[in-house]
Each structure stands twice: as C-alpha cells, then as structure tokens.
C-alpha positions in Angstrom: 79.7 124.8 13.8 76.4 124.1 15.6 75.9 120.2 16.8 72.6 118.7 14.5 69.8 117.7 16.5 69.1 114.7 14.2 70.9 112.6 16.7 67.9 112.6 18.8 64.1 111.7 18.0 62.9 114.0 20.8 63.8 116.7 23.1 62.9 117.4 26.8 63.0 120.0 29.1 62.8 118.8 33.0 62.0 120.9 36.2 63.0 118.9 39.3 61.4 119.3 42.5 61.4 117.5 45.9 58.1 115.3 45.2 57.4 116.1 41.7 58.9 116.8 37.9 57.6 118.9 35.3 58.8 118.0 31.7 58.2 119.5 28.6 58.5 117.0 25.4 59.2 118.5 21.7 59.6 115.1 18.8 62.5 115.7 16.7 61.1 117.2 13.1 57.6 118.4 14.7 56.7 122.1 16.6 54.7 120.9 18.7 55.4 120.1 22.8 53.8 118.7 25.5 53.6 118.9 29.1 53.6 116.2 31.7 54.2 115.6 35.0 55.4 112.6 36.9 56.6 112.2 41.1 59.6 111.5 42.1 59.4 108.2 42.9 61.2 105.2 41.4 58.4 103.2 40.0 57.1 106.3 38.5 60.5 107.1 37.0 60.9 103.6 35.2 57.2 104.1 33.8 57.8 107.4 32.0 61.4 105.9 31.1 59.8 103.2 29.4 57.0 105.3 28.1 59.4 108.0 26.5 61.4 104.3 25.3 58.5 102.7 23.1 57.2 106.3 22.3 60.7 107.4 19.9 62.7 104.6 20.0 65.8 106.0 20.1 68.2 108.6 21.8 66.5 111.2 23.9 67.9 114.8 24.6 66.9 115.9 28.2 67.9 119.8 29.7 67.3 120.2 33.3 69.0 122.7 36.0 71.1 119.6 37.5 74.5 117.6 37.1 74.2 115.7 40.4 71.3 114.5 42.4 68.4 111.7 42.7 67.3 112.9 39.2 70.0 112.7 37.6 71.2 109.6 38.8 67.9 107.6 38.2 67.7 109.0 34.6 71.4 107.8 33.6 70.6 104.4 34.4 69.3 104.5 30.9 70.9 104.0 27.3 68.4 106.2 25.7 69.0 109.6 27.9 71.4 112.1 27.0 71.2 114.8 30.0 72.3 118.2 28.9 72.7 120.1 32.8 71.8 123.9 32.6 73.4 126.5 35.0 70.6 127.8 37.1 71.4 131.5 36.8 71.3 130.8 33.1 67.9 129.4 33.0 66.9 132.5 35.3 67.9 135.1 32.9 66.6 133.6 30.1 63.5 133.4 32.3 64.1 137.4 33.0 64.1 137.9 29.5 61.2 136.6 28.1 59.3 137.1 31.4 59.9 140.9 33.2 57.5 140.7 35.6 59.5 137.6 37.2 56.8 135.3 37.8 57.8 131.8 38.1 55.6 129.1 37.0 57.1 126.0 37.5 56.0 124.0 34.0 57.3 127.2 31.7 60.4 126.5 33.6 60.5 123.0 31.7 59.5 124.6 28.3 62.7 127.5 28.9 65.1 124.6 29.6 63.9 122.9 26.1 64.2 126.0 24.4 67.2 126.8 25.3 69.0 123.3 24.4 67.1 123.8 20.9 68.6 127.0 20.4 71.8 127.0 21.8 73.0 123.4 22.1 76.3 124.4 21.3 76.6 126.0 24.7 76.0 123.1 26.6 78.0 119.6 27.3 76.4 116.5 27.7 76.9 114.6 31.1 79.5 112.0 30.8 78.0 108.9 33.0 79.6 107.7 35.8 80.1 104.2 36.9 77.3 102.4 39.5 80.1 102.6 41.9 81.5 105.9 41.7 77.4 107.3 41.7 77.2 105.2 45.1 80.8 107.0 46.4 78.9 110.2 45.4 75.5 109.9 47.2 78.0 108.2 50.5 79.9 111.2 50.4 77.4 114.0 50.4 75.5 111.9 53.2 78.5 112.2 55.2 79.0 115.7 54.5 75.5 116.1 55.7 75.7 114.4 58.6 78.7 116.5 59.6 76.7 119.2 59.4 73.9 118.5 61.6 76.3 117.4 64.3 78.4 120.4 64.0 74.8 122.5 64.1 73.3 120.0 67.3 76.8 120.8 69.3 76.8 124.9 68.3 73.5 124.8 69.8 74.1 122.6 72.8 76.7 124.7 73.5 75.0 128.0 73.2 72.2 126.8 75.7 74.9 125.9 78.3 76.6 129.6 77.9 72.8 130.5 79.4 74.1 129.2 82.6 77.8 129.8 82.6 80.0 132.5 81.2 82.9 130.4 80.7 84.0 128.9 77.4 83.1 125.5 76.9 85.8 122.8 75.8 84.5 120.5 72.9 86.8 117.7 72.1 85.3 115.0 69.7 85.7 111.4 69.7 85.0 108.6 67.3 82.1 107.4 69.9 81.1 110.9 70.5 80.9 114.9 71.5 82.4 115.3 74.7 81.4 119.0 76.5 83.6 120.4 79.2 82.2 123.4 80.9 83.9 125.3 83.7 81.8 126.6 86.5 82.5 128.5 89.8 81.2 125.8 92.6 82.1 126.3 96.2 84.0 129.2 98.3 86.3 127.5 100.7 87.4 128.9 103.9 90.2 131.1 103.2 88.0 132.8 100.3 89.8 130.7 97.4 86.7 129.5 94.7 87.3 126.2 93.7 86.0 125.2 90.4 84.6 121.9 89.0 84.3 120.5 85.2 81.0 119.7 84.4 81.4 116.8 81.6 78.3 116.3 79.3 78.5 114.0 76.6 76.2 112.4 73.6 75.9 110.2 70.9 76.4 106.6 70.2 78.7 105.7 73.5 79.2 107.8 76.3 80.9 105.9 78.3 84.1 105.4 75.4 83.5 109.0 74.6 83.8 109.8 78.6 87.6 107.7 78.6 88.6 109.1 75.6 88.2 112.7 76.3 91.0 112.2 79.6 
C-alpha cells in the first residue's frame, strides 16, 4: 500500500552544493512548483526554514541526494522537516531516462528528486533524527578521519621526495607528538674500504623534540 502524501502541506526537492542549494517546492493538493535558490550559509538556512515555516504551516517533505552532511544536519534541527535521502545513482538514472543526451542542469536535479518522492514514496525511508550529541560525534569523527588522511598523504609525499636523494627505504614510525623519518644513507669510506652509514632523522608536526625521544 502506497504512504498518502496528505501528511505533508508541501513537497521539496533539494540539490546541495558546496556554496549554494537549488530547491524545487510543489504545495500539497496544487500542480504547480517553484524554484528557488538559497547559499549555504546558516543565516540563510534559518530564513528559508522560517519562510517555508509561516508559508504551509505544517510538516514538510524534503528529497535530496544526502543522509549525512552540513545539509542535512542544519535542516533536522527543525520540527517541520521530514528528509527523505535519495541514492545518487538512483537520481542519475532517473535523470538518464527522462534526459538521453545527459546533460546536467543543476535546478532540474531538484525538480527529479521531487518527482521521484511524489511518485514513488514508498521506495524511500524517512531519516530518523539523531540526537545534538551523537550529530556532534559524527561531524568529530569524519574530521578525524580527514585529518588522518592529509597526514598520511603529507608523509607519502615527504617520503617520496627524500627517495629523490637516497635509494634506501625510509623508516616511518609515528608518535603521539609527531612523524618521525629515518632514512639510511651511505656517508663516508673509511680506510680499510668498509662504508659506514648514518641515519638521517627528520621529523614534523606539533613537537619535535618528544617526537625525536620517542622514536629511540
């Protein structure tokens, strides 16, 4: 059986971007939709929130391509929202289909993510909101994640420069106060003809020095 849309007073279809949001608006009962446009920026946010709030008054039905992000998490802030998220391959293909020439224009992307939670509602779950603390865990975690990432991408690199000037392997060992380098290097030929070799320590981040002890 196929959920009524009288639970809503109007539907909305949002495309998300870095700066900027296209949105496509269709009132419960009526055929015709609007298009609007607001930037991603809180203040911005809270007026259309409000607008959208003294404009129907009551629940509101809103598709987009997301079930995480900035977006999402300033939107379930409010009562009135009921975010519907839409697999982006999904939205793709229904693009394909209706458009074969595969030319994306970003506000018929809003109007395809209405349509499709008009159509086939059934299909998709609403978001169940998460607690304010649990959304901050969330957005803590993925910073970390990303900041694991640029320093595993900063060391890769460091270490690929210094194989410019050695052969040998370097040795990365990291600390909690930092990135500690070891790189092995042919230095002097004693006497006898023996090649004695010397560690070249380099080392970054927040203390050398601690990163330095801790290495030994």
């Amino acid at each position: 059986m196929k959920p009524s849309n009288a639970e809503f007073t109007a539907f909305v279809g949002l495309d998300w971007a870095d700066a900027k949001h296209d949105i496509c608006v269709q009132a419960a009962g009526c055929e015709e939709r609007q298009f609007d446009r607001f930037a991603h920026r809180t203040e911005h946010i809270e007026q259309w929130a409000r607008s959208m709030q003294q404009r129907f008054g009551g629940r509101i039905a809103v598709a987009l391509e997301l079930s995480k992000g900035p977006i999402v998490y300033a939107l379930q802030k409010y009562d009135l929202f009921v975010l519907f998220p839409i697999n982006p391959s999904t939205l793709a293909k229904y693009r394909q289909a209706f458009k074969p020439s595969r030319a994306k224009d970003d506000p018929s992307d809003a109007e395809l993510a209405l349509d499709l939670l008009l159509r086939h509602r059934d299909k998709f779950q609403p978001l169940k909101p998460q607690s304010v603390p649990m959304r901050k865990l969330c957005l803590l975690v993925e910073q970390r994640r990303r900041w694991v990432g640029d320093k595993t991408r900063c060391v890769n690199r460091l270490v690929n420069t210094l194989k410019q000037y050695s052969p040998n392997p370097c040795v990365v060992r990291t600390t909690r106060y930092g990135v500690v380098l070891r790189l092995h290097y042919p230095l002097a030929h004693t006497g006898s003809g023996q090649t004695c070799a010397q560690n070249h320590v380099g080392y970054f981040l927040q203390d050398p020095q601690r990163a330095l002890r801790t290495s030994h």
